[in-house]
N, C-alpha and C positions, 0 to 999 in steps of 0.2 A: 805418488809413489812409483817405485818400477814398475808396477805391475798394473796400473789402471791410470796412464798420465795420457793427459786428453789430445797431445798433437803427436801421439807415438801414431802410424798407422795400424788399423785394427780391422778384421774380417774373419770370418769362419771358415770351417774349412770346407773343402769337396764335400758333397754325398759318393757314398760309395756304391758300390755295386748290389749291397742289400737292401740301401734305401738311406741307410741312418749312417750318422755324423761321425758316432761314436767309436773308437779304435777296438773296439772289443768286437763289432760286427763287421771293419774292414778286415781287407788282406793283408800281408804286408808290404805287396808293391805300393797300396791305398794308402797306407802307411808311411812310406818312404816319400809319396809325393805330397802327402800334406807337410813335411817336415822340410821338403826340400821346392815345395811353393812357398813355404815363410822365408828361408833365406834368400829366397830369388827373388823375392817381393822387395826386402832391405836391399839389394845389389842394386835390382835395376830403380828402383825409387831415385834411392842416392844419387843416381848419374855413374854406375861404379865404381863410386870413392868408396863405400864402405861396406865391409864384409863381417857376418856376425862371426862370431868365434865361441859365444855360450848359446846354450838351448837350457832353459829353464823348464820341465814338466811339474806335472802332477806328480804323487805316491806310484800311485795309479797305472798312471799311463806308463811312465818313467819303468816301473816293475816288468810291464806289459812288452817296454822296448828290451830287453833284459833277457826275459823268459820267452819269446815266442819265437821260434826258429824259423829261418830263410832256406830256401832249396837254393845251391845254385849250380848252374848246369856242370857236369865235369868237376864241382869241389864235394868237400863235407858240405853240411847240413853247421851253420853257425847261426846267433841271434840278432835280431833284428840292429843292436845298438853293435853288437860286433862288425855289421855289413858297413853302415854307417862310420865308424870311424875308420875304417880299412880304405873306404872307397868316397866317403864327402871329402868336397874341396873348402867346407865350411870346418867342419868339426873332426877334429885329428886325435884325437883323445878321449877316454871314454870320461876323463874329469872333467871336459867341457861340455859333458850333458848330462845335467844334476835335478834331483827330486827339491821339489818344495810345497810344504803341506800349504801355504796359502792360493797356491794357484787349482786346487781342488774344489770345484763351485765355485769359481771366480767368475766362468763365463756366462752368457746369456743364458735363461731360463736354470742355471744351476749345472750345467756342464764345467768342464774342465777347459784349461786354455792353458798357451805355451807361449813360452819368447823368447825370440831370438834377440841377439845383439852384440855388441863389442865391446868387450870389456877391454876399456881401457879409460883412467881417470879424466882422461879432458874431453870424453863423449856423454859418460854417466861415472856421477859418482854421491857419495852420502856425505852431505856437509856437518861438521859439527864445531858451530863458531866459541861451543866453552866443553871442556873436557870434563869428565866426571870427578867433583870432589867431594871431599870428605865434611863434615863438621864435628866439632868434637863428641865422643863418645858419654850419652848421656843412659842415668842408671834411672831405671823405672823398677822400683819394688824391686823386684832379686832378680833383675834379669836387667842388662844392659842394652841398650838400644845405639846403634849407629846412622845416621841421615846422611843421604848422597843429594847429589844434584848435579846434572848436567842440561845443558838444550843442545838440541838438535835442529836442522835444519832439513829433515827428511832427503829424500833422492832428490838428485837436481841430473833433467838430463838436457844436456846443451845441446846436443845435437839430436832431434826426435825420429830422423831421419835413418837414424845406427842402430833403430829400436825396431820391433814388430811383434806385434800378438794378434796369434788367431785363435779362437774360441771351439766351441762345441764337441770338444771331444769326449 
């Protein structure tokens, strides 16, 4: 799938300044360079062909980028994900950095984990070689029953390369 395909590159992130991994005990500088050692990590892997342009989080963390305010010298006081879209050469929109409940304990020993990558269809995309249909509508006792069926071919990512998760947050 996206989120655990086994030739995406994968690592965790810094220790911070308090010891632990976790975005609740870094800064936000700690912060800003875990987010922006994953996309550096997809840039330079690549050979500089490819640039992510989505950041997938946690609830969690995602909230955390949201809610925790940045000083910066001579401005207002804004949040962490506001600094980030004003000032990444990665992510220019705050819709290209979205929460997802699956990525919450997805990482090693139960941690959280993020991913970067590029959305666009001929890097990664979701195959599905029969569309959802219908069968006819069948009555069970006093109540009517409808049957679907589609398949799927889950994520398919062509280039592994456009992809990157790091763990332990």
């Amino acid at each position: 799938g996206v989120i655990n395909h086994p030739l995406v590159p994968n690592g965790p992130v810094a220790v911070g300044a308090s010891g632990s991994t976790t975005w609740e005990s870094k800064t936000a500088d700690e912060i800003l360079a875990d987010i922006n050692g994953l996309a550096d990590m997809i840039w330079s892997y690549s050979k500089m062909r490819e640039r992510p342009n989505k950041l997938l989080l946690s609830p969690k963390c995602w909230s955390l980028l949201k809610n925790r305010r940045i000083g910066i010298a001579g401005a207002s006081w804004c949040s962490i994900l506001t600094y980030i879209v004003q000032n990444s050469q990665y992510f220019t929109s705050e819709d290209d950095i979205q929460p997802i409940n699956e990525l919450a304990g997805a990482g090693y020993d139960g941690t959280d984990k993020m991913v970067a990558y590029c959305k666009n269809p001929d890097k990664v995309c979701v195959e599905i070689p029969q569309e959802a249909e219908s069968l006819p509508v069948q009555q069970n006792l006093f109540s009517y029953v409808m049957l679907w069926y589609a398949y799927s071919a889950g994520a398919v990512v062509r280039y592994p390369r456009s992809m990157g998760y790091a763990e332990g947050l």
